[in-house]
Backbone as JSON, one array per atom type, in Angstrom:
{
  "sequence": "XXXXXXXXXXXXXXXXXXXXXXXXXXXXXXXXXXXXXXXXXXXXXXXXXXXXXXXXXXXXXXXXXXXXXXXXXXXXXXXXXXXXXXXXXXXXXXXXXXXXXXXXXXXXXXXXXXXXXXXXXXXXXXXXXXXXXXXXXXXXXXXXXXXXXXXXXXXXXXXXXXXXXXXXXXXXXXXXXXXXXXXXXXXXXXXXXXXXXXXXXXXXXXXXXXXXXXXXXXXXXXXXXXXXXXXXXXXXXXXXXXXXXXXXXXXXXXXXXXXXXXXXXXXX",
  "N": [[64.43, 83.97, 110.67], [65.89, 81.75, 111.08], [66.75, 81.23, 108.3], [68.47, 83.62, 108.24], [70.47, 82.35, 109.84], [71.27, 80.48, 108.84], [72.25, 81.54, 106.11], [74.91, 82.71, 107.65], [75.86, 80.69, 108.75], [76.42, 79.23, 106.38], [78.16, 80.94, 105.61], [80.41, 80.61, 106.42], [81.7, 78.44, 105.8], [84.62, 77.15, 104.62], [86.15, 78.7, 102.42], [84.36, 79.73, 101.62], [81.67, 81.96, 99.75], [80.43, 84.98, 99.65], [77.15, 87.23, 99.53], [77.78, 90.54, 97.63], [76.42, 92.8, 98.63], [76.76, 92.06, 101.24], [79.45, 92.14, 101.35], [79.78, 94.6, 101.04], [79.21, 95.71, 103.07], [79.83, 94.28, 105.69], [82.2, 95.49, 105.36], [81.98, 98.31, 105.64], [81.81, 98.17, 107.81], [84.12, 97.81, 109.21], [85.67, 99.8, 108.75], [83.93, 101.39, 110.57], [84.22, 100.68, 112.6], [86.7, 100.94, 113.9], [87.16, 103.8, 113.44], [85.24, 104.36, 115.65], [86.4, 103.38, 117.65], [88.87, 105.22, 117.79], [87.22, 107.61, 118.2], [86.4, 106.96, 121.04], [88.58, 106.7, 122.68], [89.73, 109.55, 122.11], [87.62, 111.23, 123.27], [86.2, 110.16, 125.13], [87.73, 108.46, 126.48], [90.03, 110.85, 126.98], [92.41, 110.99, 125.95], [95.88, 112.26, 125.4], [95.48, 114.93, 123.36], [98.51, 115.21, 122.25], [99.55, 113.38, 122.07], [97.22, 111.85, 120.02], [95.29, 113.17, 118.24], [92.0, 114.54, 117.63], [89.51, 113.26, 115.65], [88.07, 115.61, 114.83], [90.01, 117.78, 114.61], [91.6, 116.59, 112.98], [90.46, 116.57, 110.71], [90.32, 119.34, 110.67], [93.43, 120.01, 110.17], [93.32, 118.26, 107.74], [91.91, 120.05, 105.86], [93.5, 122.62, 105.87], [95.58, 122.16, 104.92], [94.98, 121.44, 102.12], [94.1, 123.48, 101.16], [96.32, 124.8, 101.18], [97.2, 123.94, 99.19], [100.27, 122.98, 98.42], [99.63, 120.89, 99.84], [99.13, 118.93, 98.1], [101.0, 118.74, 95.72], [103.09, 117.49, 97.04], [101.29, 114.96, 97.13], [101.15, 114.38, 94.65], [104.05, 114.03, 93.99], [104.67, 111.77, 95.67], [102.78, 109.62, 94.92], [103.82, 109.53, 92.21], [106.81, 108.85, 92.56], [106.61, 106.47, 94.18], [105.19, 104.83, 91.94], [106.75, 104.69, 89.62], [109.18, 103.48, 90.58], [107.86, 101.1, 91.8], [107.11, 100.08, 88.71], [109.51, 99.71, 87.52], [110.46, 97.41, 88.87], [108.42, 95.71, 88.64], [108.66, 95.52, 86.0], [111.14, 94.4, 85.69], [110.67, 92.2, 87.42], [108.9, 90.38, 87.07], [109.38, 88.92, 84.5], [111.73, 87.82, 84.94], [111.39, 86.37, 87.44], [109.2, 84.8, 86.36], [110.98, 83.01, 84.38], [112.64, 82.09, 86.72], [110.5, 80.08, 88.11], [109.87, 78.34, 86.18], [112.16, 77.06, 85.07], [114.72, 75.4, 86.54], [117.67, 75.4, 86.24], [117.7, 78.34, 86.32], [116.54, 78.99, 88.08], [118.17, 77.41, 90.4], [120.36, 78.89, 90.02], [119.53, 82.14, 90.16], [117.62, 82.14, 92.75], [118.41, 81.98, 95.46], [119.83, 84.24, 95.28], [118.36, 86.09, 95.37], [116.4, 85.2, 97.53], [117.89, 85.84, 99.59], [118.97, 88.75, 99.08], [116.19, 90.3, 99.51], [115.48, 89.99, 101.91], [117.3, 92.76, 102.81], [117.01, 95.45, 104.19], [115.54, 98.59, 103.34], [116.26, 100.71, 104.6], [119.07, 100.54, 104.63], [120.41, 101.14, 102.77], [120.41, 103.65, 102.49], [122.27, 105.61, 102.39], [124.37, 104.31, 100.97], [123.09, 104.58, 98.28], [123.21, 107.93, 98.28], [125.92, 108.37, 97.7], [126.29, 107.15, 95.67], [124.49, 107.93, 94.05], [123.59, 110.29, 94.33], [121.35, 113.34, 95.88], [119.06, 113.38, 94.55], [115.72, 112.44, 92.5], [116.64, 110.01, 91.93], [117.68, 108.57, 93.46], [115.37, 108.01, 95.43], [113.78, 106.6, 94.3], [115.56, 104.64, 93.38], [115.58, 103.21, 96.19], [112.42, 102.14, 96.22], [112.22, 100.36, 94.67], [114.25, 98.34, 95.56], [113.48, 97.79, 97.77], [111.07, 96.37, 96.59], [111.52, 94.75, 94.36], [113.11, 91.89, 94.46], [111.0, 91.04, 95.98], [108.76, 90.56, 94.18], [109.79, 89.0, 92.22], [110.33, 86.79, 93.22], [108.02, 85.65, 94.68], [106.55, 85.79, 91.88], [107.55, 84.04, 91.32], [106.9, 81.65, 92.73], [103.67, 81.83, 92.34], [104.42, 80.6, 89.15], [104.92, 77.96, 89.63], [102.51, 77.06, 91.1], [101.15, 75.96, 89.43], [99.37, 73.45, 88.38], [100.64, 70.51, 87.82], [99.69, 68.75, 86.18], [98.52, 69.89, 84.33], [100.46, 70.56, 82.4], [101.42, 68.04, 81.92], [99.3, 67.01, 80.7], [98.93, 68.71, 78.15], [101.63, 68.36, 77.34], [100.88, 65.39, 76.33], [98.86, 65.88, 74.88], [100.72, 67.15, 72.39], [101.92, 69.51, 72.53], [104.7, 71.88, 72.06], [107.72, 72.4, 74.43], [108.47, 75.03, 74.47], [105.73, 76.03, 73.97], [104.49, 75.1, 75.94], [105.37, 76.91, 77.91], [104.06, 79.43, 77.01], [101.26, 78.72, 76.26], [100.08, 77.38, 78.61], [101.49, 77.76, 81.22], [102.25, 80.42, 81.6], [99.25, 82.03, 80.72], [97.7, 80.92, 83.09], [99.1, 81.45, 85.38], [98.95, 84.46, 85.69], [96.61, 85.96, 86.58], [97.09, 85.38, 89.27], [99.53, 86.54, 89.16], [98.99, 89.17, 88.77], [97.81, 89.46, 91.28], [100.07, 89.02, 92.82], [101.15, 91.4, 92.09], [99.56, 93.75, 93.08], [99.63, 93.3, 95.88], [102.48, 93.43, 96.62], [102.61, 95.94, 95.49], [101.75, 97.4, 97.56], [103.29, 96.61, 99.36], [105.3, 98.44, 98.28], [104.51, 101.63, 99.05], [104.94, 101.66, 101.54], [107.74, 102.36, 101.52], [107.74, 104.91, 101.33], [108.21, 106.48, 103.22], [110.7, 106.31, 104.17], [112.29, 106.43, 101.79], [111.56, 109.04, 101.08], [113.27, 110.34, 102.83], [115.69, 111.11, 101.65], [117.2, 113.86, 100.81], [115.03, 115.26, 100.58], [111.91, 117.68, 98.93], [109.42, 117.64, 99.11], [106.82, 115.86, 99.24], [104.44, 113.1, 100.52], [105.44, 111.29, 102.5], [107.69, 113.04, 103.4], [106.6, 114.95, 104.25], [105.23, 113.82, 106.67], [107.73, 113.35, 108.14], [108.51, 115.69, 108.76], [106.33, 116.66, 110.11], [106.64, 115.34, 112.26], [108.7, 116.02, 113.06], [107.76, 118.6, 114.32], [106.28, 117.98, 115.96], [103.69, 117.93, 114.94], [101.18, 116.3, 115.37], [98.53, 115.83, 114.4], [98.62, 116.94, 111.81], [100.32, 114.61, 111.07], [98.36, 112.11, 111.0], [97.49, 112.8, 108.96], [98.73, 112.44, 106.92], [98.75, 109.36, 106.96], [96.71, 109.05, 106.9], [95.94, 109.71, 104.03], [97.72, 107.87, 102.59], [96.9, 105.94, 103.14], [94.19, 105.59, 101.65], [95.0, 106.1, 99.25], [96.22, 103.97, 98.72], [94.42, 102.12, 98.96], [92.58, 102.68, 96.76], [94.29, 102.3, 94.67], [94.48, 99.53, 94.78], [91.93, 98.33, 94.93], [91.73, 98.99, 92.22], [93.68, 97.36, 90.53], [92.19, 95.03, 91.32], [90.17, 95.11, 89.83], [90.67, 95.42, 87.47], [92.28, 92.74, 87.31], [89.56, 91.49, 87.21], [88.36, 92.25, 84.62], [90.23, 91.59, 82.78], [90.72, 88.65, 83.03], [88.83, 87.28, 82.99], [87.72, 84.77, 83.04], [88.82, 83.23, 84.78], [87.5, 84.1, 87.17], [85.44, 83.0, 89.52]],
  "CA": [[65.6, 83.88, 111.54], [66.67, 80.65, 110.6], [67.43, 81.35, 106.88], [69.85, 83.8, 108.06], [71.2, 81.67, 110.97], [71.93, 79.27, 107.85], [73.34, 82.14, 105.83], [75.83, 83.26, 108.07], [76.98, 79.65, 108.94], [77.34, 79.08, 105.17], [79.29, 82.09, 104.93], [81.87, 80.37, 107.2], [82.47, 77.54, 105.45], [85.99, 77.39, 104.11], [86.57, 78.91, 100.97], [83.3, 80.07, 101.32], [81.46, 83.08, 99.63], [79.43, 86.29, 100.79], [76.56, 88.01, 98.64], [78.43, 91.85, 97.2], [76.05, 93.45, 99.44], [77.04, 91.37, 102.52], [80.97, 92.15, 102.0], [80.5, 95.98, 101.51], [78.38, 96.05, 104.12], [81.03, 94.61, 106.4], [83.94, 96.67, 105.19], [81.99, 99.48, 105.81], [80.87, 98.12, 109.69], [85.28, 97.16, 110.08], [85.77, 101.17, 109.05], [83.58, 102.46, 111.5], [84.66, 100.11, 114.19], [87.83, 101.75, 113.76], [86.59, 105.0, 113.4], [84.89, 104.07, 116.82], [87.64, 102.81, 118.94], [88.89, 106.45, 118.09], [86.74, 108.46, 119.27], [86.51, 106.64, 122.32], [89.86, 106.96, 122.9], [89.46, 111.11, 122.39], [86.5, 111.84, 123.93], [85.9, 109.05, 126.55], [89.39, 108.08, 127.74], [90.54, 111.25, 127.39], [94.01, 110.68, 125.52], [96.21, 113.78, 125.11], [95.97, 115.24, 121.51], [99.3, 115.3, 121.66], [99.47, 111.56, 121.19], [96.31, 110.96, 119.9], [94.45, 114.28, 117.41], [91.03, 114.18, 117.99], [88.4, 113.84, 114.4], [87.8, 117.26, 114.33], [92.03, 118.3, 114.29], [92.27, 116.08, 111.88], [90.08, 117.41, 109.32], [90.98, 120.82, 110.7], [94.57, 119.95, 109.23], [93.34, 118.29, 106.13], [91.23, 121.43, 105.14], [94.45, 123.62, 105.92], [96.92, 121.37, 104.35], [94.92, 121.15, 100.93], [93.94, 124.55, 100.99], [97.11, 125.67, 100.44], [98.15, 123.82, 97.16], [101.48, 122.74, 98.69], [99.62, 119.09, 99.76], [98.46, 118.34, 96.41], [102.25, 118.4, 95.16], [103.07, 116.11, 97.81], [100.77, 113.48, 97.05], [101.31, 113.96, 93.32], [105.55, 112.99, 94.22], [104.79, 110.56, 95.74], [102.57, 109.12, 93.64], [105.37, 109.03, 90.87], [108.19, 108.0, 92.62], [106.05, 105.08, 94.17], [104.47, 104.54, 90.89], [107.69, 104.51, 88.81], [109.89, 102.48, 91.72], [106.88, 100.09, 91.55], [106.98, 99.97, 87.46], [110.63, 99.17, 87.11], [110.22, 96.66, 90.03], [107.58, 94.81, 87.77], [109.27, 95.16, 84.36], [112.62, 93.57, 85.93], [110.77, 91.17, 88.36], [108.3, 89.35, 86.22], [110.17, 88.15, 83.54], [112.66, 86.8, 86.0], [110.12, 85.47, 88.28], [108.68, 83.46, 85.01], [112.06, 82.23, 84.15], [113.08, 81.15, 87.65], [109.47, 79.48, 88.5], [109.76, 77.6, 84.58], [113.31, 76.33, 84.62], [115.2, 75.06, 87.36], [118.64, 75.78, 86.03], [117.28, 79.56, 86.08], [116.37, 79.0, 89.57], [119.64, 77.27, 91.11], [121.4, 80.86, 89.65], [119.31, 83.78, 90.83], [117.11, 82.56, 93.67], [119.33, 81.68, 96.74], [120.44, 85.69, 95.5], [117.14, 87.5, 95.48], [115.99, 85.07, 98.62], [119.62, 86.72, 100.38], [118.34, 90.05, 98.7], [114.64, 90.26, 100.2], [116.07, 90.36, 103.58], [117.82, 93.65, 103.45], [116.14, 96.23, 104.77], [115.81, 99.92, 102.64], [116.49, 102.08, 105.07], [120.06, 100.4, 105.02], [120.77, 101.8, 101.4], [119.97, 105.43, 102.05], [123.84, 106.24, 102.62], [125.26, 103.73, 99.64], [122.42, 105.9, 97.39], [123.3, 109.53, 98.29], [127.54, 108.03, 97.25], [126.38, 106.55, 94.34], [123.56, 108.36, 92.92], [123.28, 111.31, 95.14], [119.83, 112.91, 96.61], [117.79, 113.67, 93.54], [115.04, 111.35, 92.13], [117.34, 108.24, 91.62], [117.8, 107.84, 95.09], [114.19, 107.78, 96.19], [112.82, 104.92, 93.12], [115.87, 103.43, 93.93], [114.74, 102.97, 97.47], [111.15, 101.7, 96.29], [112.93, 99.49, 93.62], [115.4, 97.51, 96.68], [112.49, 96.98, 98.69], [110.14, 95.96, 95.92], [112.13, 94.45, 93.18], [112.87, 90.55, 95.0], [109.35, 90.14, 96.31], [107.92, 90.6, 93.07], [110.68, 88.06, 91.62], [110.23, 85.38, 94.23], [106.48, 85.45, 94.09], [105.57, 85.32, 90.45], [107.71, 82.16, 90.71], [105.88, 80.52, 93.62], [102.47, 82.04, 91.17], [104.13, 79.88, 87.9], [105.05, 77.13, 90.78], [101.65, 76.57, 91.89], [100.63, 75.71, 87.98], [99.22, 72.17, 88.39], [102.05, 69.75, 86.97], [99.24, 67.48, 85.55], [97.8, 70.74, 83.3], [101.52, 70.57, 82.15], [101.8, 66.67, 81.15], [98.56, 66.34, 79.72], [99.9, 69.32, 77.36], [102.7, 67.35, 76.61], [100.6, 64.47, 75.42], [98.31, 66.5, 73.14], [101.62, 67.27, 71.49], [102.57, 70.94, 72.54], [106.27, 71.6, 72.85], [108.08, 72.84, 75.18], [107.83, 76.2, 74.23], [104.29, 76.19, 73.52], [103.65, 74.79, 77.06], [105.27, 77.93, 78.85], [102.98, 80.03, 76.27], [99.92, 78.22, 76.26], [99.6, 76.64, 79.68], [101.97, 78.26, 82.5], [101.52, 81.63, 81.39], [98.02, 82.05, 81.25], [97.51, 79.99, 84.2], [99.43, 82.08, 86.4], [98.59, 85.79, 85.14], [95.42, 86.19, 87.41], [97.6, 85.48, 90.6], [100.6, 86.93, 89.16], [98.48, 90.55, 89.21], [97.45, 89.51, 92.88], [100.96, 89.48, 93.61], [101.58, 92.87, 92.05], [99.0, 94.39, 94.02], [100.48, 92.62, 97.38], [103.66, 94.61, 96.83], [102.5, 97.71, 95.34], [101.18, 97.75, 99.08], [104.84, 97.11, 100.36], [106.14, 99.32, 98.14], [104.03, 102.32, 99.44], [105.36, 101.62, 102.88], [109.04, 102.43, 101.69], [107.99, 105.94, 100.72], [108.53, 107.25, 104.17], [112.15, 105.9, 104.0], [112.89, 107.26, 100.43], [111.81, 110.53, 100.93], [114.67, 110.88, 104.12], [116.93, 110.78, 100.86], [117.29, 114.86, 100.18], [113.51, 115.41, 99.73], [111.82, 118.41, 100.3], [108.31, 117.29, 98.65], [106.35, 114.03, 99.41], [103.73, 112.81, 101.58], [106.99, 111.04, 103.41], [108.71, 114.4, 103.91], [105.86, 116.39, 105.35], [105.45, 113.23, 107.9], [108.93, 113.45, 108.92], [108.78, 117.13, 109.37], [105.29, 117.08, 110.89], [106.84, 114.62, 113.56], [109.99, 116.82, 113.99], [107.21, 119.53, 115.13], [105.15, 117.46, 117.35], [102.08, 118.43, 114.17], [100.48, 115.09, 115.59], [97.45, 115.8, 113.81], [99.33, 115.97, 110.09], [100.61, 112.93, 110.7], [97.47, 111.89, 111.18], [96.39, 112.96, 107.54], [99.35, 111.67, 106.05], [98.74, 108.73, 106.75], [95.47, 108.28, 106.27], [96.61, 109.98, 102.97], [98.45, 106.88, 101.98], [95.93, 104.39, 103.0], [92.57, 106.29, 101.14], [95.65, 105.95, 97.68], [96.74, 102.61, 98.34], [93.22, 101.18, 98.51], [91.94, 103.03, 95.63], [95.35, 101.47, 93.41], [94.08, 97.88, 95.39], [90.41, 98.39, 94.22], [92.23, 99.18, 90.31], [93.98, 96.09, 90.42], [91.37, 94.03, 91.42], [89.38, 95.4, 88.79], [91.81, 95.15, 86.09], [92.12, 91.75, 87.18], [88.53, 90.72, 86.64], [88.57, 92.72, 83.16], [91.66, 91.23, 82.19], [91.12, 87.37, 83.27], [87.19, 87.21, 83.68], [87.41, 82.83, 83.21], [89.65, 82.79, 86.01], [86.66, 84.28, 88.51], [84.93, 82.09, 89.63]],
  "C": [[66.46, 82.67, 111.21], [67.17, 80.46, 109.25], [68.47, 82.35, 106.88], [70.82, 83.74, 109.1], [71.99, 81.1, 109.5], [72.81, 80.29, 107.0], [74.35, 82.37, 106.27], [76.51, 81.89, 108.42], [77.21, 78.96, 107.11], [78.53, 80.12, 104.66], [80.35, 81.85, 105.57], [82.28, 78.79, 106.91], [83.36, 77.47, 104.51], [86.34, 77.52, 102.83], [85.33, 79.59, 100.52], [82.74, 81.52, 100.39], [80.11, 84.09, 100.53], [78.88, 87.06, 99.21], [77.61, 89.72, 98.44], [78.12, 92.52, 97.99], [76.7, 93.28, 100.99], [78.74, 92.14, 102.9], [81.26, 93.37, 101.84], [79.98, 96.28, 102.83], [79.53, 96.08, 106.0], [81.82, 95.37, 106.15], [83.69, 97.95, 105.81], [82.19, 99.32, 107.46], [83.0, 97.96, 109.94], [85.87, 99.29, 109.89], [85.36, 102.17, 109.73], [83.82, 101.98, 113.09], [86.11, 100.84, 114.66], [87.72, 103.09, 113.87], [86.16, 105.19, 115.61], [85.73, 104.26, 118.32], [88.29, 104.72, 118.99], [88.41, 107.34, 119.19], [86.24, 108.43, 120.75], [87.47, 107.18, 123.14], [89.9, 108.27, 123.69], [88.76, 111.81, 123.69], [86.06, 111.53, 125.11], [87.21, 108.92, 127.63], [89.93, 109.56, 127.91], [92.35, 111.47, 126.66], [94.49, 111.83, 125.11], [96.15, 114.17, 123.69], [97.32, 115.23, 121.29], [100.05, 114.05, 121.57], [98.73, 111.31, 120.22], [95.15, 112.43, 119.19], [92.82, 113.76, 117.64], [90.54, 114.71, 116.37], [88.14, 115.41, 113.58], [89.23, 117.96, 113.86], [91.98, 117.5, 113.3], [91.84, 116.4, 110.82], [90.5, 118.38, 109.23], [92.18, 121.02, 109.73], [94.29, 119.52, 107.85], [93.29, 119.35, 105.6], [92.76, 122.57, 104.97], [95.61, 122.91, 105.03], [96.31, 121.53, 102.46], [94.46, 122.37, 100.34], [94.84, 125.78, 100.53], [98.3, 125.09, 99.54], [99.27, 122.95, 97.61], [101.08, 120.62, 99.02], [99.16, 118.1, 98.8], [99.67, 118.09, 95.98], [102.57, 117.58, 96.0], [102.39, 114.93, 97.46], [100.97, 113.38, 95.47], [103.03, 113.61, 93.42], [105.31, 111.86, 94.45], [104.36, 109.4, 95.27], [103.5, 108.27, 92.59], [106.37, 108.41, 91.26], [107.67, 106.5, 93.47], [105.64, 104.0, 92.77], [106.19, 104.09, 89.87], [108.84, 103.38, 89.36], [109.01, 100.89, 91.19], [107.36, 99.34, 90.0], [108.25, 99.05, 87.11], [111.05, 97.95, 87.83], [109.64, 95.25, 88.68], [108.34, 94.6, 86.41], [110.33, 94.47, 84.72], [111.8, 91.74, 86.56], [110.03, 90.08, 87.75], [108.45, 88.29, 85.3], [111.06, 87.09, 84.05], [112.24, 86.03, 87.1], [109.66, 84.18, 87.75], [109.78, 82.13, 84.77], [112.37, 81.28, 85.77], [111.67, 80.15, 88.12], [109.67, 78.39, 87.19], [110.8, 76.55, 84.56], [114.11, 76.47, 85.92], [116.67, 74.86, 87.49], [118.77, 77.48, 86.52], [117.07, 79.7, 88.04], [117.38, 78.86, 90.87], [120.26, 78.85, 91.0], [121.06, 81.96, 90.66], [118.76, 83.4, 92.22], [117.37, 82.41, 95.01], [119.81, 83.53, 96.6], [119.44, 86.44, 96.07], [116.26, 86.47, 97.08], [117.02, 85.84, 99.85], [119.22, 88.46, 100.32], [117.2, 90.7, 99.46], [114.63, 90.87, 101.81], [116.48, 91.65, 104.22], [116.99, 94.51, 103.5], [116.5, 97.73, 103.94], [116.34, 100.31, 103.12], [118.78, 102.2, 105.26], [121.3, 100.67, 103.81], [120.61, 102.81, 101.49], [121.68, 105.68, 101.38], [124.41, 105.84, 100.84], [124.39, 104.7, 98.42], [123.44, 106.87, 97.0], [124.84, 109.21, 97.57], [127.23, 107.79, 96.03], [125.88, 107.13, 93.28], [123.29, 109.77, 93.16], [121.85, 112.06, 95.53], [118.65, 113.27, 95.91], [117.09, 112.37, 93.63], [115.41, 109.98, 91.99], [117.23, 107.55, 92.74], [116.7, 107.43, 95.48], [113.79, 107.18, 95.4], [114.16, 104.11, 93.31], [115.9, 102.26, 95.4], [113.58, 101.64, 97.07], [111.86, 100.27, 95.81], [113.56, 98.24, 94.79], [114.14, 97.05, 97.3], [111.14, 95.94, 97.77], [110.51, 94.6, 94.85], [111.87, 92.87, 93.73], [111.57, 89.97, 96.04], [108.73, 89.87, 94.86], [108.67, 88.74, 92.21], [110.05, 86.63, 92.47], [108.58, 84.75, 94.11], [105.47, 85.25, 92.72], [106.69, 83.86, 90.53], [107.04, 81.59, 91.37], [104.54, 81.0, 92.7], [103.34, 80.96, 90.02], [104.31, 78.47, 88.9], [103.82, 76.63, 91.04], [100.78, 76.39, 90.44], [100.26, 74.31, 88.12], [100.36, 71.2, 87.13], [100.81, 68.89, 85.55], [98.41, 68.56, 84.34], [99.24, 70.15, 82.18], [101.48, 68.98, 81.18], [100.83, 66.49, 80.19], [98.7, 67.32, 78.42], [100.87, 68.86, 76.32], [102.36, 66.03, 75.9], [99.75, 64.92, 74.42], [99.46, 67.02, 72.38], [101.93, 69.0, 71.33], [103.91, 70.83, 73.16], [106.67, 72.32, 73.84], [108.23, 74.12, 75.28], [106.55, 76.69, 74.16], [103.97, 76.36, 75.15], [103.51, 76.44, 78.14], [104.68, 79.25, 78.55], [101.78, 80.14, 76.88], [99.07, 78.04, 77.39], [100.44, 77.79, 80.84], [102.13, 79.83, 82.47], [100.13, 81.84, 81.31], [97.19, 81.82, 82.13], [97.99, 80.98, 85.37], [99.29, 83.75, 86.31], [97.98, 86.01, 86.24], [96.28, 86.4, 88.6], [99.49, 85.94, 90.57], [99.85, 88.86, 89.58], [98.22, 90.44, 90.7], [98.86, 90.01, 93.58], [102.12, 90.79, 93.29], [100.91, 94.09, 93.21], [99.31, 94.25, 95.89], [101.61, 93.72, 97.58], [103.82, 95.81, 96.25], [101.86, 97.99, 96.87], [102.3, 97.78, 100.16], [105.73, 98.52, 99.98], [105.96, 101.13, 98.21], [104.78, 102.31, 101.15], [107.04, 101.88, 102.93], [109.03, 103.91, 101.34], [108.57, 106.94, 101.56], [110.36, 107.39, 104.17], [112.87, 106.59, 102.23], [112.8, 108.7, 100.14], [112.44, 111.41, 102.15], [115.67, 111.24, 102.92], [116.72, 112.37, 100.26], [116.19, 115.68, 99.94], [112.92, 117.14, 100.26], [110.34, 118.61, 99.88], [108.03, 116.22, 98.78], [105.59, 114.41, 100.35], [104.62, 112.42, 102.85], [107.55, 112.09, 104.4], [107.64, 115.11, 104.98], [105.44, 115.21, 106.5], [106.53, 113.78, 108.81], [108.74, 114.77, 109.58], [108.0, 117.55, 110.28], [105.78, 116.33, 112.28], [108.32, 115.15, 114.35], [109.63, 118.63, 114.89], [106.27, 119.35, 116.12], [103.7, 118.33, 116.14], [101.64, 117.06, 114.2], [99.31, 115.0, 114.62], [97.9, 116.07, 111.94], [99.39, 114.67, 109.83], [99.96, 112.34, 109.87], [97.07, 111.52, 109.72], [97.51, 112.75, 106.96], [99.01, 110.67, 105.78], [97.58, 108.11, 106.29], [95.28, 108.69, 104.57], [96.74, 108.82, 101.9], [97.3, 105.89, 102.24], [94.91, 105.09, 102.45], [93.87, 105.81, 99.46], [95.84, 104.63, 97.62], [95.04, 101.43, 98.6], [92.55, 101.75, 97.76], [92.52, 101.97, 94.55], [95.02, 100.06, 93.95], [92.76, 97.73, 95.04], [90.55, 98.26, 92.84], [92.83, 98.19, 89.97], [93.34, 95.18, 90.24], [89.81, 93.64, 90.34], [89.75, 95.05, 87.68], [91.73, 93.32, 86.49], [90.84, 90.82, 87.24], [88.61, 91.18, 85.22], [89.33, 92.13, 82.39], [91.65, 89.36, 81.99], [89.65, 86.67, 83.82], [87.13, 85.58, 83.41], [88.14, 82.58, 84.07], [88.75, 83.31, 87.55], [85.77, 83.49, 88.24], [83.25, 82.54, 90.68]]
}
């Protein structure tokens, strides 16, 4: 009893760690607490299904929803136009992230724009879209893209930003130039927690899909929300959404993977 009194108060000291076993173990106990509170809800309180689908409706609808083919194309749209939104997000935002975190000329320029940028809200681009681009595919990755694009930017600079200055000088006295350094030292250095903060906003930019597929759609996980909530199909919802969260912590598990694979002297 007292060796795992002492475990559990080492596992709360700050910065602390938890054996592999220990932290699926929780995850699993915070998914069934959740799970829990549910069926309380249902079964105990009573709450109308037509707030509140009860376990059983909700599989009921999965099974019927995937049974007939039509919710498999849905989650494969959205998929892509998250996935591709996302992509072009990263290929624009990184580079310019690097630069404005590196050089402080680079920084005065863009980031007073993309901190001004950050702010606006998607749903306030549908209209300027559909005028500009109209309501095919452009519209809905350019959606993801607006909401995604200046987090990604802003954050890999605070990631090259948080590069210890003194890695940097002593650099400069073993005789690497100034090119070398943002090579050698502030690239490599910030990689590890530059993927953290891809995976951060591939998690926002899942949350803009609902909003991008208002833009003309008549496929998506998005769309069959909307529609399921313009029929009172409470219990779709339901499996939309849990839809989106069962994909976006698979692609948050693939990340986190990739980034041990990728940067295994940076775990510690």
């Amino acid at each position: 009893m007292k060796t795992l009194k002492r475990k559990i108060a080492d596992a709360f000291i700050p910065k602390g760690t938890i054996s592999k076993a220990a932290y699926i173990i929780l995850a699993v106990l915070s998914f069934a607490l959740i799970f829990a509170v549910w069926m309380y809800a249902v079964y105990v309180k009573g709450v109308d299904g037509m707030f509140l689908p009860s376990p059983e409706k909700t599989l009921e609808s999965a099974k019927n929803m995937f049974a007939g083919g039509g919710y498999l194309t849905d989650i494969r749209m959205s998929v892509q136009r998250v996935l591709i939104g996302f992509l072009i997000s990263a290929v624009v935002g990184i580079p310019l992230g690097l630069l404005i975190g590196t050089y402080a000329p680079v920084a005065a320029f863009f980031e007073p724009f993309f901190s001004f940028f950050r702010y606006l809200p998607a749903s306030a681009f549908i209209q300027l879209f559909i005028l500009w681009i109209g309501i095919g595919e452009g519209a809905k990755i350019a959606i993801i893209i607006v909401g995604s694009v200046a987090q990604i930017i802003l954050m890999v600079a605070t990631n090259v930003r948080n590069v210890s200055v003194s890695l940097i000088e002593v650099s400069y006295t073993l005789g690497v130039s100034k090119l070398g350094v943002f090579w050698k030292i502030i690239l490599p250095k910030s990689m590890p927690d530059i993927v953290d903060t891809l995976r951060i906003v591939l998690g926002w930019a899942w949350t803009y899909i609902i909003v991008a597929e208002m833009v003309g759609a008549s496929e998506g996980v998005g769309f069959m929300i909307t529609q399921a909530g313009r029929q009172f199909m409470i219990s779709k919802i339901f499996v939309g959404i849990i839809t989106i969260g069962i994909i976006g912590l698979a692609l948050d598990m693939l990340c986190m993977f990739l980034r041990k694979v990728l940067f295994p002297w940076n775990e510690k």
